[in-house]
Structure formats: C-alpha cells, structure tokens
DSSP file (Angstrom, degrees, kcal/mol; ACC not computed):
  #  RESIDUE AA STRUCTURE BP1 BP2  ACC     N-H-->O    O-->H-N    N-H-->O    O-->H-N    TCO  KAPPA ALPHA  PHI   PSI    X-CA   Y-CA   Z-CA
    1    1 A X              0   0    0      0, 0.0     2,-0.1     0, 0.0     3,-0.1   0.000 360.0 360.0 360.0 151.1   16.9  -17.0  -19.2
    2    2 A X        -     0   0    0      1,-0.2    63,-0.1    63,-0.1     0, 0.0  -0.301 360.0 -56.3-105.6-164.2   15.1  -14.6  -20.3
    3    3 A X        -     0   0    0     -2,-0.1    -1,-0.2     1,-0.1     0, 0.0  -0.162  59.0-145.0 -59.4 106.8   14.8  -10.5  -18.7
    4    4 A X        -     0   0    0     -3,-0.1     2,-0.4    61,-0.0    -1,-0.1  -0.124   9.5-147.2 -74.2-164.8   13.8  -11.3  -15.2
    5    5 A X    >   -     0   0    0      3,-0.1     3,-0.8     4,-0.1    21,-0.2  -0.960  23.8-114.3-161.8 136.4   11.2   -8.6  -13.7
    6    6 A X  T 3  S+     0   0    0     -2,-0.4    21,-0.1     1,-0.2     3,-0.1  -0.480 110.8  41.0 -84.2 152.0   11.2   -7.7   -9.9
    7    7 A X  T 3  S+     0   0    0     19,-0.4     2,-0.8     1,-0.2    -1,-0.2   0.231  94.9 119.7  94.8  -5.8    7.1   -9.3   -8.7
    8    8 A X  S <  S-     0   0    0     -3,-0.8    -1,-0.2    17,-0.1    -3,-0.1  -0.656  72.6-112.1-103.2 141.1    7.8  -12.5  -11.1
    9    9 A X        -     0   0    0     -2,-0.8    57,-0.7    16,-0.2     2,-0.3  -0.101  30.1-168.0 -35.1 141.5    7.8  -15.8   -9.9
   10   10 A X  E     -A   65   0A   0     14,-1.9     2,-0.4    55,-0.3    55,-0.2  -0.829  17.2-147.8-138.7 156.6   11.3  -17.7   -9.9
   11   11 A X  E     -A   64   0A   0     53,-0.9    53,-1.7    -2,-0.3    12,-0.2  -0.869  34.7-162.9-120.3 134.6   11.7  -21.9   -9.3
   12   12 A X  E     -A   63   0A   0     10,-1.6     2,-0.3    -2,-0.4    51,-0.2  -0.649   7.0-138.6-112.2 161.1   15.3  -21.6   -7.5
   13   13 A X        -     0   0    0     49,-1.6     7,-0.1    -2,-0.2     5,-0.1  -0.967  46.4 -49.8-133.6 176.7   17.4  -24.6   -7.2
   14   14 A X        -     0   0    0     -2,-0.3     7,-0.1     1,-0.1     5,-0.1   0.199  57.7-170.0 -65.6 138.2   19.3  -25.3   -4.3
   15   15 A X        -     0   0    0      5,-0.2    -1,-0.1    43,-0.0    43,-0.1   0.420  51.6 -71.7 -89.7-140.2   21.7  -23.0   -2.4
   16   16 A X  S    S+     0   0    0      0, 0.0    -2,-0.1     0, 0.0    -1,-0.0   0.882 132.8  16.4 -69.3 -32.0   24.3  -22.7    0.2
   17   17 A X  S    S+     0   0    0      3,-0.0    32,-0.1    31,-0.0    -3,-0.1   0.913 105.0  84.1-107.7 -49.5   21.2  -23.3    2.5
   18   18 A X        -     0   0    0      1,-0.1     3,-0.1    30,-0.1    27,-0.1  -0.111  54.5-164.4 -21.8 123.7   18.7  -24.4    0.9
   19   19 A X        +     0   0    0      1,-0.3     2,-0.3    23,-0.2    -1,-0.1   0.833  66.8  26.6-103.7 -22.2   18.3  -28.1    0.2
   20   20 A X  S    S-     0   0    0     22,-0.2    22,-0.3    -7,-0.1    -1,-0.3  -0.962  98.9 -71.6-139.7 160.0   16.0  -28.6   -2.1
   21   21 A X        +     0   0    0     -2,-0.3    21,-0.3    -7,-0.1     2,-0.2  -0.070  59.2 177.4 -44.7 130.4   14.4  -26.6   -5.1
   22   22 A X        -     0   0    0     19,-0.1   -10,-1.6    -4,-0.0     2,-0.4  -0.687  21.2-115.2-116.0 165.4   11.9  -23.3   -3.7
   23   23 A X  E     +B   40   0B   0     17,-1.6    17,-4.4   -12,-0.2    16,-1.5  -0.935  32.7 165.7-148.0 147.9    9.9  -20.5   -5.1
   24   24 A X  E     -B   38   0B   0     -2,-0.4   -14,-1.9    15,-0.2    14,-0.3  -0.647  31.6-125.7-135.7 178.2   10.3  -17.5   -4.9
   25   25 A X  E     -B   37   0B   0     12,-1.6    12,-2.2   -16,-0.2     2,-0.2  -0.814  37.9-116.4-126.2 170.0    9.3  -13.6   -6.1
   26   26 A X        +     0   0    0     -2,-0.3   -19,-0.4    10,-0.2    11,-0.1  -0.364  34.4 170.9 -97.5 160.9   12.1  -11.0   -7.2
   27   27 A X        +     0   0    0     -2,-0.2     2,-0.3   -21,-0.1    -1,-0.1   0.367  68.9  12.7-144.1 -22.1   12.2   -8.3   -5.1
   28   28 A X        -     0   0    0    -23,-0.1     7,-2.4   -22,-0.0     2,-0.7  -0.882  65.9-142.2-156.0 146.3   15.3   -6.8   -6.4
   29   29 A X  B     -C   34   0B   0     -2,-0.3     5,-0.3     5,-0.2   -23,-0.1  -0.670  19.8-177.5 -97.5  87.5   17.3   -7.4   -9.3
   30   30 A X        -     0   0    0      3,-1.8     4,-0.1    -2,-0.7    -1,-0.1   0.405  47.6 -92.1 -88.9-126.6   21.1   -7.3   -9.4
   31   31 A X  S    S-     0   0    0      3,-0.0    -1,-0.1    29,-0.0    29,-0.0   0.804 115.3  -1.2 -94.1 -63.5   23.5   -7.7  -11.9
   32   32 A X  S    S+     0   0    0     28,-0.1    28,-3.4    27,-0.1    29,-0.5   0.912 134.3  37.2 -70.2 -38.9   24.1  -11.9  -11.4
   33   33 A X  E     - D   0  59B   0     26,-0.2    -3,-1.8    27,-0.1     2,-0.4  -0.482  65.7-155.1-129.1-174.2   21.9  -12.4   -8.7
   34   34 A X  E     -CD  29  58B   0     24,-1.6    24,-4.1    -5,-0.3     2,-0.6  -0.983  29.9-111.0-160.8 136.4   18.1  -11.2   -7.3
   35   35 A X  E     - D   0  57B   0     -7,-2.4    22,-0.3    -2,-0.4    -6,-0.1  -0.645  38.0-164.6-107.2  98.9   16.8  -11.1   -3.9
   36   36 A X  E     - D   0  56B   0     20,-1.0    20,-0.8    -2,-0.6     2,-0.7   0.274  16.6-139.1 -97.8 159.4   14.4  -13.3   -3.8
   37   37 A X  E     -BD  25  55B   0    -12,-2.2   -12,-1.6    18,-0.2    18,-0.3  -0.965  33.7-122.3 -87.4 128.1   11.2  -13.9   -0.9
   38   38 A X  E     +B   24   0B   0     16,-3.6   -14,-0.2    -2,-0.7     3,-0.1  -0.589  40.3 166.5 -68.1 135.8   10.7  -17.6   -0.2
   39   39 A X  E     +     0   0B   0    -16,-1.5     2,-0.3     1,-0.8   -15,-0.2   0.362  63.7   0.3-125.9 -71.2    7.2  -18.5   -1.0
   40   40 A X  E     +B   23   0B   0    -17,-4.4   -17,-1.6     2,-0.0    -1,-0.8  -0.807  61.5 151.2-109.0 166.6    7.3  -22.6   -1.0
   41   41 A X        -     0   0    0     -2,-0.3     2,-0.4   -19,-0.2   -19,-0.1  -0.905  48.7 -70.0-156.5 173.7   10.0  -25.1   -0.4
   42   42 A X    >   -     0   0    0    -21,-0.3     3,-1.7    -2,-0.3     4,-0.3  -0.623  47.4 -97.2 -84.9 145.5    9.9  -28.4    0.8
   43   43 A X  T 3  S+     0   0    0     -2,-0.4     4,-0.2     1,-0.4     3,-0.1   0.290 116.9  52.0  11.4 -42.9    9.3  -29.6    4.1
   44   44 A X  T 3  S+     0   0    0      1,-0.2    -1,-0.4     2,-0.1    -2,-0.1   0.168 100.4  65.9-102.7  29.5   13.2  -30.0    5.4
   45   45 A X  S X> S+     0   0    0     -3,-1.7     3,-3.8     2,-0.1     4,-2.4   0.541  73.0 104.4 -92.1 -24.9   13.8  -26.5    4.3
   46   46 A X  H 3> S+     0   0    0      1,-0.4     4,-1.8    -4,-0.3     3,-0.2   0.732  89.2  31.7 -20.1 -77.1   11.2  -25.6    7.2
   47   47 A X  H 3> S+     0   0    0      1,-0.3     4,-0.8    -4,-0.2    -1,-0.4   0.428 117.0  52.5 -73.2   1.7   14.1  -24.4    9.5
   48   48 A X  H <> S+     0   0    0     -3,-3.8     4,-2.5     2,-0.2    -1,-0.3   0.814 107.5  47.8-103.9 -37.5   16.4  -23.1    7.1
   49   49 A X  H  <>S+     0   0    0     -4,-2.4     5,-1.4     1,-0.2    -2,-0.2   0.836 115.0  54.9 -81.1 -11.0   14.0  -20.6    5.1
   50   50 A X  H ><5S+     0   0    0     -4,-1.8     3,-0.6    -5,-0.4    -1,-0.2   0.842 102.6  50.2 -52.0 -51.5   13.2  -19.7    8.8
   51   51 A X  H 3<5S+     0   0    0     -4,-0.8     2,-1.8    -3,-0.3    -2,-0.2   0.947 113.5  46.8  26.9-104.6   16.9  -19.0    9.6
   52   52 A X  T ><5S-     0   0    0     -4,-2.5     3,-3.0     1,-0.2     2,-1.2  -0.035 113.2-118.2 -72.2  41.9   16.9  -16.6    6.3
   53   53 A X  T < 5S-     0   0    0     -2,-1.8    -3,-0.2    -3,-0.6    -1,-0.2   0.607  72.6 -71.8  49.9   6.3   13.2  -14.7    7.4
   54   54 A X  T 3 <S+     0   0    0     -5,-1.4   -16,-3.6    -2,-1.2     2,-0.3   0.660 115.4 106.6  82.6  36.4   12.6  -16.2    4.4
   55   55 A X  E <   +D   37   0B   0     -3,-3.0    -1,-0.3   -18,-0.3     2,-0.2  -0.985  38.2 173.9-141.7 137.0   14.5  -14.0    2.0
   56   56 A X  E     -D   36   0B   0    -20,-0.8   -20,-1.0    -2,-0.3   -22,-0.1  -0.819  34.2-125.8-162.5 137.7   17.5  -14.7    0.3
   57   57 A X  E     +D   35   0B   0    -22,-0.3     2,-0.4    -2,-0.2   -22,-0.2  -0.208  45.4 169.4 -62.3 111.6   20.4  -13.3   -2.7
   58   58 A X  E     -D   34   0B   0    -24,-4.1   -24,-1.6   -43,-0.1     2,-0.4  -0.857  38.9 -85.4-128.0-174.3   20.6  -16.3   -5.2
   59   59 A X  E >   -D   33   0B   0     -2,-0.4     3,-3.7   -26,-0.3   -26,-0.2  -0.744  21.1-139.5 -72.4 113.8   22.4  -16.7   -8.9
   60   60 A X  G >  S+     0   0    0    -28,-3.4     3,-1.8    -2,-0.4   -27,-0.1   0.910 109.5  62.3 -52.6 -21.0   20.2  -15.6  -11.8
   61   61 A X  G 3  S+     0   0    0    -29,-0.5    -1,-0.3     1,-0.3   -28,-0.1   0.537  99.6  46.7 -72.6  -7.8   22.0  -18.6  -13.0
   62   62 A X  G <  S+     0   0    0     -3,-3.7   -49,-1.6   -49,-0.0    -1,-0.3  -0.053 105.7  75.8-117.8  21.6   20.5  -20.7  -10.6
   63   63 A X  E <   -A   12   0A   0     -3,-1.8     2,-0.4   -51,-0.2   -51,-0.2  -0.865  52.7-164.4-142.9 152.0   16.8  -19.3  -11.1
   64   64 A X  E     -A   11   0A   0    -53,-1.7   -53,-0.9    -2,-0.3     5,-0.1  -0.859  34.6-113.6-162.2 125.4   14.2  -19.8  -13.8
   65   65 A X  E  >  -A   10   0A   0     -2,-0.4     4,-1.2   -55,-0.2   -55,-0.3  -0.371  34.0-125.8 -66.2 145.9   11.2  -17.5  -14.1
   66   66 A X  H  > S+     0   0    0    -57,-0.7     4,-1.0     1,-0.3   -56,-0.1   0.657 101.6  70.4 -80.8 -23.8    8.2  -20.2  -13.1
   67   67 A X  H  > S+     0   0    0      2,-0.3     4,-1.9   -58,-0.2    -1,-0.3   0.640 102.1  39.7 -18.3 -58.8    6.5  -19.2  -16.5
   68   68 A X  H  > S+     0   0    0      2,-0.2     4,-0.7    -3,-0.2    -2,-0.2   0.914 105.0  56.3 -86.7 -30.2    8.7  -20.7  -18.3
   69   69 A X  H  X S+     0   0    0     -4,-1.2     4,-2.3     2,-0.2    -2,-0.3   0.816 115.3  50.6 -56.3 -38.1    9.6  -23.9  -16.5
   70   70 A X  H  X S+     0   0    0     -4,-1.0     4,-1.1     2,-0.2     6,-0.3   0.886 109.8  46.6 -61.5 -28.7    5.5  -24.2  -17.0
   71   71 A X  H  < S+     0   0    0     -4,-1.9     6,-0.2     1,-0.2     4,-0.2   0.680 116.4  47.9 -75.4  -6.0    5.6  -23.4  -20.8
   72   72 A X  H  < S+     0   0    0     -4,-0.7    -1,-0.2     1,-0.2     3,-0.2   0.884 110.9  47.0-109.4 -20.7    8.3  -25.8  -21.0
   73   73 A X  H  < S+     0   0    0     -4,-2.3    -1,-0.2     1,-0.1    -2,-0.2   0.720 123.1  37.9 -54.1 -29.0    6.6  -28.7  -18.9
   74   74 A X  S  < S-     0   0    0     -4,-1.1    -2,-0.2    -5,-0.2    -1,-0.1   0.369  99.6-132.4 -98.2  -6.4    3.5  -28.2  -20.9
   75   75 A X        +     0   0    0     -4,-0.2     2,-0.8    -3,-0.2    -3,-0.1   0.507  69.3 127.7  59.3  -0.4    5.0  -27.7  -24.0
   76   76 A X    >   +     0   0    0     -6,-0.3     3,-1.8     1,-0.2    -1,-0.1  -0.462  14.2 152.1 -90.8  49.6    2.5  -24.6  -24.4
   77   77 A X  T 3  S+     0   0    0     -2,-0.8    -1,-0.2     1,-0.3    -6,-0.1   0.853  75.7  62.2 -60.6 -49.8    5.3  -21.4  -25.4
   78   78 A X  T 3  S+     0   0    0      2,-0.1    -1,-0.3    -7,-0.1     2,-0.2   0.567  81.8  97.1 -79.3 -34.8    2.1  -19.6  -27.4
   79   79 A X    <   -     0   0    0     -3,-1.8     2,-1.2     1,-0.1     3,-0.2  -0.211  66.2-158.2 -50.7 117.7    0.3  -19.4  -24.1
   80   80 A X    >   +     0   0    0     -2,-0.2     3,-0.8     1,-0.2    -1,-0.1  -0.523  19.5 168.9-124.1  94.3    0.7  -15.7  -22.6
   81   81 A X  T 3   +     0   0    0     -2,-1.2    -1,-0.2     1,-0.3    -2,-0.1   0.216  68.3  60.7 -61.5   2.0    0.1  -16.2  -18.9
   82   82 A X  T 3  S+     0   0    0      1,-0.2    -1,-0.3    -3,-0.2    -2,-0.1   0.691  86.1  62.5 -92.0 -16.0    1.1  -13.2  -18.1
   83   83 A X  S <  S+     0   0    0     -3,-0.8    -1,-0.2     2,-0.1    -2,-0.2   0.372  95.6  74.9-106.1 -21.4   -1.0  -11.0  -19.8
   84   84 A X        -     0   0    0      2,-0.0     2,-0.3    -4,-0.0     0, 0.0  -0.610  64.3-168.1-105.9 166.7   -4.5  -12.8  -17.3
   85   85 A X        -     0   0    0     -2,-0.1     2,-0.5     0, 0.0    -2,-0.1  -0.960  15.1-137.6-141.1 142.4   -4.3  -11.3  -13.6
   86   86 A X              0   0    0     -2,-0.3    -2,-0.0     1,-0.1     0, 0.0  -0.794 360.0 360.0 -87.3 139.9   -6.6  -13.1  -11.1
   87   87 A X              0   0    0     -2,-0.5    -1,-0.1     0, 0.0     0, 0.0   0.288 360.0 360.0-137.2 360.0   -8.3  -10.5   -8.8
C-alpha cells in the first residue's frame, strides 16, 4: 500500500469487531496501524460501530486507501482523483 495520509479515505476489512468490510478516514497515522473514523459499514455493524463511537485503531495491513481499490476496480491508475476537490 502505498503512503497513507491522515484525511484520506481507507476500505477496512473486517476486525476484532467489525463484521464486515467499512470505510473510514485516517485521523492518525501510526507506525502498523491508523485511527480510523467509521464513515459506512454495513447494516449488522449498526451496533458495533456504535459500541466504538464510531472510531477505531486497525492494521495498515488490513486497510487500502479507497483510491486505489477504485483505480484498481476500474482499471483507470492514470486517473488522478485526488488532485479535483468538490466544494
């Protein structure tokens, strides 16, 4: 993976609590892991990302900036989505 950056979108996959794959934004970066906000998850996560306040410490190793999981669903690396900002 490549240099995460605290504000970027993450796809997690599932933790100790967690049951199924979320996303989330960095909020601080350690050396193996980041502490992420919960943004989405599915539906039987309801009560568990409730339970964490909807913040939690995962494994960079277990994380994949959401950016790339799109270029690599789309096949589209040349696209640089990072670079447009909606306001």
């Amino acid at each position: 993976m490549s240099e995460l950056k605290v504000g970027e979108l993450v796809i997690c996959q599932p933790n100790g609590v967690m049951e199924k794959e979320f996303t989330g934004r960095v909020q601080k970066i350690y050396e193996n892991s980041a502490f992420v906000t919960i943004l989405e998850y599915d539906n039987c996560d309801d009560e568990h990302a409730y339970d964490l306040v909807y913040r939690t410490v995962i494994a960079k190793k277990k994380m994949q900036r959401a950016i790339d999981k799109f270029r690599q669903a789309h096949r589209c690396p040349e696209i640089d989505i990072e670079a447009r900002v909606i306001s």
